[in-house]
C-alpha positions in Angstrom: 0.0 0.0 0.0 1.1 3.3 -0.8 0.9 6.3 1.2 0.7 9.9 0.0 2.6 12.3 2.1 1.1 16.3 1.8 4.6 17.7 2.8 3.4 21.6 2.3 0.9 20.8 4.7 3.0 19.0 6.9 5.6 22.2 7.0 3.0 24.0 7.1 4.0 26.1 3.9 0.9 25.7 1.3 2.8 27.1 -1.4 6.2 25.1 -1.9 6.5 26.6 -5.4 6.5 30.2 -4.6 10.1 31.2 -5.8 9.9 33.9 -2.8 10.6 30.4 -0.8 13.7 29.7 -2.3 13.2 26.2 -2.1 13.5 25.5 -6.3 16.1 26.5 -8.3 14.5 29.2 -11.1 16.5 28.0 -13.9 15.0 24.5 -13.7 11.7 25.3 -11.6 10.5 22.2 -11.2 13.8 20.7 -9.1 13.9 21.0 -5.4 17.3 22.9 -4.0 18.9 21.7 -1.0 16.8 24.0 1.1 13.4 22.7 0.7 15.6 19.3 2.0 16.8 20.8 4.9 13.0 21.6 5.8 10.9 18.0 5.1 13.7 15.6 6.2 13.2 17.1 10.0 9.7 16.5 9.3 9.7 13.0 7.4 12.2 11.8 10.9 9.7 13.2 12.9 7.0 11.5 11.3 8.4 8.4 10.4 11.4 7.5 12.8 11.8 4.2 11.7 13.1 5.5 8.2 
């Protein structure tokens, strides 16, 4: 079974593409930059601490 995780909800950010976030790189907008990492891996551990 799969499960789908709402990570923008989870961090509590509802607009993860917002370039004012600085969490994608503008060049290639669709690719996630080290920052939007450093903000759901917390979360993700938090959530699943088994991973």
């Amino acid at each position: 079974m799969k499960k789908v995780i709402d990570i923008a909800n989870n961090i509590g950010i509802h607009n993860l593409s917002d370039l004012k976030q600085g969490f994608f790189e503008p060049e290639i907008y669709s690719h996630p930059n080290g920052k939007l990492w450093e903000v759901i891996i917390p979360k993700l551990k938090e959530m699943y601490p088994d991973l």
